[in-house]
C-alpha positions as CSV (number, residue, x, y, z in Angstrom):
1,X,27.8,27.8,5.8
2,X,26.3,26.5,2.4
3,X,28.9,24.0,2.0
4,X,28.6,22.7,5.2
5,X,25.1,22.3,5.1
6,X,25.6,20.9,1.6
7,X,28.2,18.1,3.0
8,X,25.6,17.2,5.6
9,X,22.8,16.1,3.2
10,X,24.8,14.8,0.9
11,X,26.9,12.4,3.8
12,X,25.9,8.3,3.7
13,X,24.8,9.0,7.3
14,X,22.0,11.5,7.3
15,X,18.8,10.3,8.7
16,X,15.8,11.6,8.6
17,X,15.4,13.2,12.4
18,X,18.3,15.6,11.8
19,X,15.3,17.6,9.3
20,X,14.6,19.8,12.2
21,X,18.3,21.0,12.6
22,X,18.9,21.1,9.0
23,X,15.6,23.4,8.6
24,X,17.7,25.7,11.1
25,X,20.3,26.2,9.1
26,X,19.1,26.7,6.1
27,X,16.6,29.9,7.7
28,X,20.7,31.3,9.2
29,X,21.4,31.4,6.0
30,X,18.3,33.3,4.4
31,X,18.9,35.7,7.6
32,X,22.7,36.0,7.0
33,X,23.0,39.0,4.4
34,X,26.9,37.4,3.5
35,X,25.4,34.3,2.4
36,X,24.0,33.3,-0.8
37,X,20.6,31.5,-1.1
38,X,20.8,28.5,-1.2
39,X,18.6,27.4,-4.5
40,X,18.3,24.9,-7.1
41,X,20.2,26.2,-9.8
42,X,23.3,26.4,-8.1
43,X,26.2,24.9,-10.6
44,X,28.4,21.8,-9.4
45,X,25.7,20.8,-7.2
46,X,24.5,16.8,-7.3
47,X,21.4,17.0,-8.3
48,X,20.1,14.2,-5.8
49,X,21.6,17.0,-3.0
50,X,19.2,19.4,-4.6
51,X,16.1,17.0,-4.5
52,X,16.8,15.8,-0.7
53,X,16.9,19.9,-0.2
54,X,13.4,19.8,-1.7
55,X,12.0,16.7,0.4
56,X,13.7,18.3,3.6
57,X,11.7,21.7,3.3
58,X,8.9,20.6,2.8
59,X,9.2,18.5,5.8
60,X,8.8,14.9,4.3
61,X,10.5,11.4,4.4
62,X,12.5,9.6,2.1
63,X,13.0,6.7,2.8
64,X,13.7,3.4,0.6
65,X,10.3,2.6,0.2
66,X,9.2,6.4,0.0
67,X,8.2,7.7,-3.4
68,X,9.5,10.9,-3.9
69,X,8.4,12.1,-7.5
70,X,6.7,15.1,-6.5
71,X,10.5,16.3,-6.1
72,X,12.1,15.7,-8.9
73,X,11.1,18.5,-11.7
74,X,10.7,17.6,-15.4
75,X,13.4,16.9,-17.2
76,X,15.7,15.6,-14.4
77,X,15.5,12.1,-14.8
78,X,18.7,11.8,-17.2
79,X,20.8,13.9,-15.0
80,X,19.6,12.0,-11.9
81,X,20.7,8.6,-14.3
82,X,24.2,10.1,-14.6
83,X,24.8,10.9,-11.6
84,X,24.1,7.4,-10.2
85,X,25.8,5.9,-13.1
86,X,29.1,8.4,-11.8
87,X,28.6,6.7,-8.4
88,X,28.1,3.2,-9.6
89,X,31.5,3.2,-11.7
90,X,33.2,4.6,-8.3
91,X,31.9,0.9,-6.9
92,X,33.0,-1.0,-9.5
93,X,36.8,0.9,-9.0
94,X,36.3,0.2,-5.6
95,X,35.1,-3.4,-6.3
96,X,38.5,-3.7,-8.7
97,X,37.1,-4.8,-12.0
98,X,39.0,-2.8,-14.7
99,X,36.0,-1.5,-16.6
100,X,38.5,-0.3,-19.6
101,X,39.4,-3.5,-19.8
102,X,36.8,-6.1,-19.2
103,X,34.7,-5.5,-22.4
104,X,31.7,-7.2,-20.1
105,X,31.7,-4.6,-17.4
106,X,32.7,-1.7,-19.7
107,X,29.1,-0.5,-19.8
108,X,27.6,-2.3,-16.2
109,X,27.4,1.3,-14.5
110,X,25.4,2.7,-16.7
111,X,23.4,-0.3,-17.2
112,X,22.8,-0.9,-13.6
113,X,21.9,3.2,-13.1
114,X,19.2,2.3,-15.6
115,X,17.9,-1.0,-14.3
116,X,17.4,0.8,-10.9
117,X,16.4,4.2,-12.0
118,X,13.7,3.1,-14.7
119,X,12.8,-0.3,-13.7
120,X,13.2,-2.0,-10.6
121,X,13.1,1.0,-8.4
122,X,10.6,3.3,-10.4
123,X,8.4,3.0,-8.3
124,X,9.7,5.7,-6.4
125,X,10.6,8.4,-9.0
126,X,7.2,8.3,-10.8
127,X,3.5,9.4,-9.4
128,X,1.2,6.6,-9.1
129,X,-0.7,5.2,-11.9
130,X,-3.4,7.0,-12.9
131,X,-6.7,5.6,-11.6
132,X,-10.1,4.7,-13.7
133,X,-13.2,4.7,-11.5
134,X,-16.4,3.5,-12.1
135,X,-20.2,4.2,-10.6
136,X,-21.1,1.0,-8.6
137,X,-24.3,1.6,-10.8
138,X,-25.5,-2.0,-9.4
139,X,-24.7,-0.8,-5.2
140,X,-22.7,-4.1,-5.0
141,X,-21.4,-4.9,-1.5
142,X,-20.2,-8.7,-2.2
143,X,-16.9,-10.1,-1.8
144,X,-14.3,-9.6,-4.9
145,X,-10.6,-11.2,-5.2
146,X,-8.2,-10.1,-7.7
147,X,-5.1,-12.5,-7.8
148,X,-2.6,-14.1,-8.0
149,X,-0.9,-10.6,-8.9
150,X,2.9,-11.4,-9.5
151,X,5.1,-9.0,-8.1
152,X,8.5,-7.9,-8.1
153,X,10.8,-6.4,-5.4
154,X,14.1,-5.5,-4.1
155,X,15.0,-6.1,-0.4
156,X,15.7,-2.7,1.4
157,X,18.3,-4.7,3.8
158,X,20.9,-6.1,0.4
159,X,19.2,-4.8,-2.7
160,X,17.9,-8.6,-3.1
161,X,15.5,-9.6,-5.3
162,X,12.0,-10.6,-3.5
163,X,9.3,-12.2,-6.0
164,X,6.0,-13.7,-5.0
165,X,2.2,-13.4,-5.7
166,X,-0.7,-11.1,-4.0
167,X,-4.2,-11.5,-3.3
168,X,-6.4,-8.8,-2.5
169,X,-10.2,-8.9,-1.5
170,X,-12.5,-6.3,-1.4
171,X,-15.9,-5.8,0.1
172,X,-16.8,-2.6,-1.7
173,X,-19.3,-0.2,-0.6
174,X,-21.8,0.3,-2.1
175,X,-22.2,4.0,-2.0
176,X,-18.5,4.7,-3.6
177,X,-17.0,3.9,-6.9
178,X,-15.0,1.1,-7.7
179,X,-12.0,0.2,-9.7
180,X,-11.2,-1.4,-12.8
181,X,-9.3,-4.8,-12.4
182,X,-6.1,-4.1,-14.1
183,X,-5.5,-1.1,-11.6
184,X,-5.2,-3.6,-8.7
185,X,-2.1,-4.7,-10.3
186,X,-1.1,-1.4,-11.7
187,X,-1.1,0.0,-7.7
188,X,0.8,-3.2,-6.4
189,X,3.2,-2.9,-9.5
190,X,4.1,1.0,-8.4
191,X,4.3,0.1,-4.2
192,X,6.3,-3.2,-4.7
193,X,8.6,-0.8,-7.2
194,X,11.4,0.2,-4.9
195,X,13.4,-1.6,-1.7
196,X,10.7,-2.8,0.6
197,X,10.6,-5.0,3.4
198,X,7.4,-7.6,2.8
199,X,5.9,-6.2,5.8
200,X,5.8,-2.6,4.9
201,X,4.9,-3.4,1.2
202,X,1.7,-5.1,2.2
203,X,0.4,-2.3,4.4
204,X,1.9,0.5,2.4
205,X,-0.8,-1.1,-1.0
206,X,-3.4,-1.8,2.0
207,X,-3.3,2.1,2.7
208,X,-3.2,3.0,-0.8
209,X,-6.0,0.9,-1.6
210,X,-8.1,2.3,0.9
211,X,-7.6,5.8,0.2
212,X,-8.2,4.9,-4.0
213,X,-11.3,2.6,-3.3
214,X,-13.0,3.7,0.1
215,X,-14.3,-0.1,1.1
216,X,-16.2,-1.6,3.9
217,X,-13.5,-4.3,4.1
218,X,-10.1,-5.1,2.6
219,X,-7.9,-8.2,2.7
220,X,-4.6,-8.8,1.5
221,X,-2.4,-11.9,1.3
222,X,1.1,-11.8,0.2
223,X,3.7,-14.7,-0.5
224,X,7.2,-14.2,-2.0
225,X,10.6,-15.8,-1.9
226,X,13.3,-13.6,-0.9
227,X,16.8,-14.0,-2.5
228,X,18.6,-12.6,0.4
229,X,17.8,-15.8,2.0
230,X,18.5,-18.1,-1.1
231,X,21.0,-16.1,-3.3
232,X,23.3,-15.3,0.1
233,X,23.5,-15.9,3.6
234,X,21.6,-19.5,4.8
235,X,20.9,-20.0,0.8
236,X,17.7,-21.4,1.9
237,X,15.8,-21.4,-1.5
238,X,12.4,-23.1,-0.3
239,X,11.8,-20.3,2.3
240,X,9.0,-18.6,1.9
241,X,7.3,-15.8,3.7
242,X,3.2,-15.4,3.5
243,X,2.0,-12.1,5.7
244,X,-1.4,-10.7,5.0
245,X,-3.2,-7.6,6.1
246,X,-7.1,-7.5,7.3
247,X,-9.3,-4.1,7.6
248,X,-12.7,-3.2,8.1
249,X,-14.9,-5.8,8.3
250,X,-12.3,-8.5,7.0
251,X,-11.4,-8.0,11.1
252,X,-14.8,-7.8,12.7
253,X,-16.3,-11.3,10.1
254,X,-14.7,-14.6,11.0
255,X,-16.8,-15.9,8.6
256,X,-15.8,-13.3,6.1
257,X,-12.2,-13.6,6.8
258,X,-12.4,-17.7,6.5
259,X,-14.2,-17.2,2.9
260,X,-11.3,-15.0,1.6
261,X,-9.2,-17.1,2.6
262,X,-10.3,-20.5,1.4
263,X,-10.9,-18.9,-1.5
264,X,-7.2,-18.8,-1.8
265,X,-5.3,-21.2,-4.1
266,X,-3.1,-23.3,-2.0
267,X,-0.6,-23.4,-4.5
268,X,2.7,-21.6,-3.4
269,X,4.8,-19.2,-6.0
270,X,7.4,-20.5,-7.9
């Protein structure tokens, strides 16, 4: 029974409302005297099999954009980098480049483990930047932008770069603390850190945001070009997509809302 449950979250095709089932299982096995517990220490085990076990009891998502390092214990991260590294050489076999051969790809699997593991995808493997608040000593309740912020992504759908600029207003209130500047970009740094769709990027750091900062309003204007457009497919690279996201009373001010964004520069991202 272990194995089977085993093969099932670690197939390509498990989604995330087969949890429920999986749950099942797992408490036939804990009932079943003949079969071992299932725990983290088992030997031969993938370690990313053992994390999804983690994420699945206690009943949460992992998605792409989902980060999940309240998962993954200390010392894991170079045995999680292995193990992707492993799978990454299986692609480029499967890909056939001779990697003993080709002195430029003899080292791409690990290199590409790393890139995705520590840089380009880290936002979901570490916990969000810590936070440095300050008294709003002065009670000030006045618009604030912070931007252009550049930002860096991957597109969930190819694994495609997506690069572009955000600007974020605040109205604060003036009854809560507020945030140093830097941490603006720190926050969009960590959410724009792992495959995202532009859409669910700009609310996922409009959520955060409003939990960190506690505002009477909140604006947020995003821009990027996205390489699977330019790189593949219509290899349209003058595209660009512009989304924004508008709470509090950003949504109830015209007025407001017409301020933030004239305030705006009109000039696009490279």
């Amino acid at each position: 029974m272990r194995s089977k449950v085993r093969a099932i979250w670690a197939s390509p095709g498990f989604k995330f409302e087969r949890h429920q089932s999986l749950l099942t299982l797992l408490m036939l096995m804990k009932s079943d005297p003949s079969a071992s517990a299932v725990t983290a220490t088992d030997q031969g085990v993938p370690l990313s099999v053992k994390i999804r076990e983690r994420i699945v009891a206690a009943r949460r998502r992992f998605n792409a954009n989902d980060n999940i390092a309240d998962f993954i214990e200390p010392g894991e991260f170079e045995e999680l980098l292995n193990e992707v590294a492993g799978k990454m050489q299986g692609v480029l076999e499967s890909l056939v480049i001779d990697t003993e051969n080709d002195h430029n790809t003899q080292d791409t699997a690990r290199r590409v483990a790393k890139m995705y593991i520590q840089e380009v995808f880290k936002g979901r493997y570490v916990k969000a930047p810590t936070i440095t608040e300050f008294p709003n000593a002065e009670h000030l309740n006045e618009l604030m932008i912070v931007g252009p912020i550049r930002v860096r992504s991957a597109c969930s759908h190819h694994f495609c770069p997506v690069i572009g600029q955000v600007w974020i207003g605040v109205m604060p209130n003036e009854r809560t603390n507020v945030i140093g500047l830097s941490k603006y970009a720190r926050l969009a740094e960590w959410v724009m850190g792992r495959p995202q769709i532009q859409e669910e990027a700009v609310v996922q750091l409009a959520d955060l945001i409003q939990e960190k900062t506690q505002p009477d309003g909140l604006a947020i204007v995003m821009e990027a070009t996205h390489f699977c457009m330019g790189w593949r497919g219509v290899k349209d690279l003058d595209s660009k997509m512009i989304n924004s996201v508008m709470r509090g009373v950003f949504l109830k001010d015209p007025n407001l809302r017409r301020e933030f964004l004239s305030l705006i520069p009109k000039k696009t991202s490279d």
